[in-house]
N, C-alpha and C positions, 0 to 999 in steps of 0.2 A: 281442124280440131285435133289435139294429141290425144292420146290412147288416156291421158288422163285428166279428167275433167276439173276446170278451178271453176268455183262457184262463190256468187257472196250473197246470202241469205239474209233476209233483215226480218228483223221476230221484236214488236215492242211487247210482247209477252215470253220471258225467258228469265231463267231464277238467277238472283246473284244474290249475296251475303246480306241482303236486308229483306229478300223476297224471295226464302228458300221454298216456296210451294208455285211461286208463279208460271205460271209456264211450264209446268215441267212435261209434261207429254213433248212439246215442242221440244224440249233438252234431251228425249231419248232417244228421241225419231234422229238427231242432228249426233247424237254422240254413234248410234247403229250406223249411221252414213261413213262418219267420220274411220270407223272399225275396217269399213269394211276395204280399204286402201287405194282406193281406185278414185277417189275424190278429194280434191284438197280445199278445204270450204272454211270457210273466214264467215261467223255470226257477226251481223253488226243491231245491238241492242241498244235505241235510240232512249236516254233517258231527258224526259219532262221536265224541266224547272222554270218556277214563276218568276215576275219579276221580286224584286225588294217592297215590299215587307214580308209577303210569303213566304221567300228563299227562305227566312229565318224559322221558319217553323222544324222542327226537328226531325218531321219524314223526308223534309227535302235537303237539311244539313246530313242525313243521314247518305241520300243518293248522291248530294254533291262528292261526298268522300269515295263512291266507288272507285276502281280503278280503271282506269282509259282502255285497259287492256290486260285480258286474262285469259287462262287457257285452263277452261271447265272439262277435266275427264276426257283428256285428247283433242278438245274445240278451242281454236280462237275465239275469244269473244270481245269483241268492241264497243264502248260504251259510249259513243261519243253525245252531246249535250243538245238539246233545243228546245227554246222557248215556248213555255207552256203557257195556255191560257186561260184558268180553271174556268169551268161552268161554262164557256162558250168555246173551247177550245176544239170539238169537232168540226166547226167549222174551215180550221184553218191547220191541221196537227198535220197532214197529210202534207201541205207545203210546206209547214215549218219542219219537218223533218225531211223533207230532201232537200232543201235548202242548207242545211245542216251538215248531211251525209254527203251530196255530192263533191263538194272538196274534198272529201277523206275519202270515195270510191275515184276519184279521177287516179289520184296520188297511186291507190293502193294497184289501179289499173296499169299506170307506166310501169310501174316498177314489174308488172310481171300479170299479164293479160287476163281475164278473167272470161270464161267461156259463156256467163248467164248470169242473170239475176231475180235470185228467187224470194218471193216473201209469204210468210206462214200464215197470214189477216188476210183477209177483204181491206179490211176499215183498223188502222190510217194505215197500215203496210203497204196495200198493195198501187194505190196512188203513188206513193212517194215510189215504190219500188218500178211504175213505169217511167215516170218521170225521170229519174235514174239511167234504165236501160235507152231510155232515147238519146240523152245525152250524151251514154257511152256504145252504141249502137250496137246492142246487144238484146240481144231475145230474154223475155220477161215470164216466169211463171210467180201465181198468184194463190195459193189454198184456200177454199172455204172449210171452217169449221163449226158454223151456227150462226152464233149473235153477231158475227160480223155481215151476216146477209142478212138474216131474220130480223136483227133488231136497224143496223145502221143502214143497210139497204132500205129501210121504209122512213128514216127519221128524215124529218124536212133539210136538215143541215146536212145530211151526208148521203143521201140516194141519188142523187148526181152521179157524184165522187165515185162511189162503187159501184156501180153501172160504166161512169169512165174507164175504170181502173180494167173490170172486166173486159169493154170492148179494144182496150191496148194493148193487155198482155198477151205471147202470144199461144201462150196454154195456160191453162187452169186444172184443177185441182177440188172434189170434195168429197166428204168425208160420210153423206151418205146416200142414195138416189132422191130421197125428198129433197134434199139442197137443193141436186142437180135441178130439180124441177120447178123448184122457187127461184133460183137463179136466171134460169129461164126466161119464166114469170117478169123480172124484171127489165129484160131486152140484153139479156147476156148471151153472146151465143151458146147455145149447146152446143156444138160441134167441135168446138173446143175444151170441155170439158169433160176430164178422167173420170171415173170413179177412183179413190184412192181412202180406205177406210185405216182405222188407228193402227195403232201397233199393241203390244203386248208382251211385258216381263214376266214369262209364263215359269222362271224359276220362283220369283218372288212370288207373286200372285197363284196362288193355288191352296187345295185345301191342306188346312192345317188340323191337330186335334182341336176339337172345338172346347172341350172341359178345362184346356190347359191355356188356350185363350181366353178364356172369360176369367179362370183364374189371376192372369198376369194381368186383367183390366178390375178382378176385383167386382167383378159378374157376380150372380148367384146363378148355380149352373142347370137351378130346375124351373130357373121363370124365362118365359119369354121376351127374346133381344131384338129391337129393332135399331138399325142403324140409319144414319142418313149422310153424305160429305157431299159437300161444296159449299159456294159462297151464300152466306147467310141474306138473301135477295129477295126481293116478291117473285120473279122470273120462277127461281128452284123449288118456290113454296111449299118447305117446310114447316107451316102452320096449319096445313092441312095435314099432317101426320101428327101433330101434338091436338088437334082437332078432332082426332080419330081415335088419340088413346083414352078417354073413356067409357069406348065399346069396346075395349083391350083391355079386360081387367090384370092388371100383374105386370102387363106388358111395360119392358123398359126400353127406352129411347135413347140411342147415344148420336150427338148432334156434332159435327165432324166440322169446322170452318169458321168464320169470321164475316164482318159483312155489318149495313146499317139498319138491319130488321134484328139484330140479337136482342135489342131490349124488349121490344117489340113482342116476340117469342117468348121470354122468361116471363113477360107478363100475362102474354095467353095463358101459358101454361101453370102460371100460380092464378089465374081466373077460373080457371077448368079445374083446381083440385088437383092437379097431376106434376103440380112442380117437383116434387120426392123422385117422382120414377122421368127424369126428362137429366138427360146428365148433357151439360157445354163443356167441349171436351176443347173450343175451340182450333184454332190451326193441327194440323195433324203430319208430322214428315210424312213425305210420302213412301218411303222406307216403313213405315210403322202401318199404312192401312191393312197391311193384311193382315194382320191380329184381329184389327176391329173388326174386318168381313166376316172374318172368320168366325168372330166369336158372337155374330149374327145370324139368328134365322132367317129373319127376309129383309132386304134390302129394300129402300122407300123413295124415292125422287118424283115428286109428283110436278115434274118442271114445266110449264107452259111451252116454252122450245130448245131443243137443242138440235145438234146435227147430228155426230154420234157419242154421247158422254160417254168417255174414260173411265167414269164410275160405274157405270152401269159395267163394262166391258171386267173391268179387274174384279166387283164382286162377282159376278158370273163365272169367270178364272177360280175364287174362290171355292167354288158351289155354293153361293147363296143365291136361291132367288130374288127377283126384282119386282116390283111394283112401282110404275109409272106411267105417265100418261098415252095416250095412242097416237102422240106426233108418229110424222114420217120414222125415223130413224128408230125410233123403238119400236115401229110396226116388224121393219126388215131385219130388226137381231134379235126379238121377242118371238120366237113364232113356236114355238112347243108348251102349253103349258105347263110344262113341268119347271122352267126355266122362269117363267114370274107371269104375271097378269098384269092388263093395259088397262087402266081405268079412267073416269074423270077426274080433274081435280074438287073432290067431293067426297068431306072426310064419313062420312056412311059406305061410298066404293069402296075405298081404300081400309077400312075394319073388314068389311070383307073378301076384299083378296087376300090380304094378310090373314082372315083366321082359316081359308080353304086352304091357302101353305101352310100354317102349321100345324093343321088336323091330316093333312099328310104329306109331311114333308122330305119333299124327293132327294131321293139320293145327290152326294155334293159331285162325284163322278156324272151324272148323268148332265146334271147343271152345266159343270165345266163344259160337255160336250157344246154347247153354245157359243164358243168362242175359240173350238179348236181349229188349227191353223194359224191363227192370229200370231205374232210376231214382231217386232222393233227389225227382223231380220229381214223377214218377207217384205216387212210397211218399206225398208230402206230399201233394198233391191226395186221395188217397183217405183218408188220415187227416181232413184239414179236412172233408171230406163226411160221413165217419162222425161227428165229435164236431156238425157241423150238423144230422144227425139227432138226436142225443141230444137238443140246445135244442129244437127243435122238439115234439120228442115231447111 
């Protein structure tokens, strides 16, 4: 192996100019790599298209037009195409996407040797991503980040497949020790598996004036703000937070994403009397969340599962407290209450952790202290060290 490592990473979650919020934790962690000079790393970002009549609908005319190749803030990134199969396509995305990719990694391989193949999924990455490295007889690592263990690890059509994916590759990767331990659960080896927790843009992410946030969102700067982002899902359930607000008299809601529960939502909350104070702020750059943190007192994600949500991570960076459920991964980055409260999904808990925060609402320094160290520097240095051992091995 040379002093410098060529890597080709496959992310079917990665942002490009139709899908500027997708992926993007994944796009910092790979642009921190990329920085740091000692890796030369080729993204390849397999995109989905159905056949004909579908093709024609306008999200997929939209992806057809990507470009094959681009280079996102110092990354290669490759788009190359494969057959999607809507509504039953778990079954089969994992082979239809190395199928896909392996003539464009054989190609990109001749021309100049690639040391590993790393993919950021369980589910479909990290299949496609062994299948791949065998063909090119190359050592394989795989990241877990949640819902690709949590949810496709258990689904009839994919807990093979990622249980496969696991016992080929030849490191793994997750993001926070409950993974580790449901991974497990599944017949994955642990002994193969890092811990490797997120990263963090502790320039951007950190406390701002808060009067001068709320002003720029058009806040009222003496009522109580509650925020919430992610995908508008049953998973995130944020209807238990518009289910809460009226035991929150005054309190306002600002609702950060997109997703097939929004109508859903807008109708709770003009059922409950509280549509006035509920703002759909939809999609949000992610360049712009720390206003919104900021201009929040407590932060709300009452999610069934995650592994370690990036939202929870950057409003804490903030100093806004958190309020979410007592999964693994928010057990092990919630542990001060001053830093937020674990509750049920159960909008009477969740009125009351949020009114014990703001009847004394801890300093946004003290907050932050929760997620000091965290880094896209640190997260990238210990990633390049882990796929260094794999070449070595």
């Amino acid at each position: 192996m040379s002093e410098r490592l060529r890597v080709l990473s496959l992310s079917t979650l990665y942002p490009n100019e139709q899908n500027a919020n997708f992926g993007v934790f994944v796009e910092r962690q790979m642009q921190a790599v990329a920085k740091r000079g000692d890796v030369d790393l080729t993204v390849i970002n397999p995109i989905g298209l159905p056949a004909f009549p579908l093709s024609l609908h306008p999200r997929y005319r939209q992806l057809r037009a990507l470009p094959q190749n681009e280079l996102r803030s110092g990354v290669t990134v490759l788009h190359p195409q494969f057959h999607l199969l809507p509504k039953i396509g778990a079954w089969f995305n994992a082979g239809a996407i190395a199928r896909a990719i392996l003539p464009l990694a054989r190609q990109l391989h001749r021309q100049q040797p690639f040391d590993l193949i790393d993919a950021q999924f369980f589910h479909p990455d990290g299949l496609a991503a062994v299948r791949i490295g065998a063909a090119l007889r190359l050592p394989v690592s795989i990241k877990a980040r949640g819902a690709d263990i949590q949810h496709w690890g258990h689904q009839r059509a994919t807990a093979a497949q990622v249980r496969k994916a696991g016992q080929g590759a030849q490191g793994l990767l997750a993001v926070s020790q409950g993974l580790i331990d449901e991974m497990a659960g599944l017949g994955i080896p642990r002994r193969k598996i890092t811990l490797h927790r997120t990263g963090l843009n502790a320039d951007l992410f950190r406390p701002y004036d808060r009067r001068m946030c709320r002003d720029q969102l058009d806040l009222p700067r003496d009522k109580p703000v509650l925020a919430t982002v992610g995908a508008l899902i049953p998973r995130k359930g944020q209807r238990f937070v518009i289910e809460a607000l009226p035991a929150l008299p005054d309190a306002i809601l600002l609702v950060a994403g997109k997703g097939e529960d929004e109508a859903m939502l807008r109708s709770l909350a003009k059922s409950l009397g509280v549509a006035d104070r509920v703002r759909f702020l939809g999609p949000v750059a992610h360049g712009d969340l720390p206003i919104l943190l900021n201009a929040a007192d407590v932060f709300v994600l009452p999610s069934s599962s995650e592994g370690l949500a990036n939202a929870w991570v950057e409003a804490l960076a903030c100093g806004t407290p958190v309020v979410t459920t007592p999964i693994p991964g928010a057990q092990e980055l919630i542990t001060d209450p001053a830093w937020g409260r674990l509750v049920p999904r159960d909008s009477n808990a969740i009125a009351g952790a949020v009114t014990a925060l703001l009847s004394a609402r801890p300093a946004p320094e003290r907050v932050q202290a929760a997620v000091a160290g965290m880094s896209w520097q640190a997260n990238a240095a210990a990633l390049v060290e882990h796929w260094r051992q794999l070449v070595r091995s």
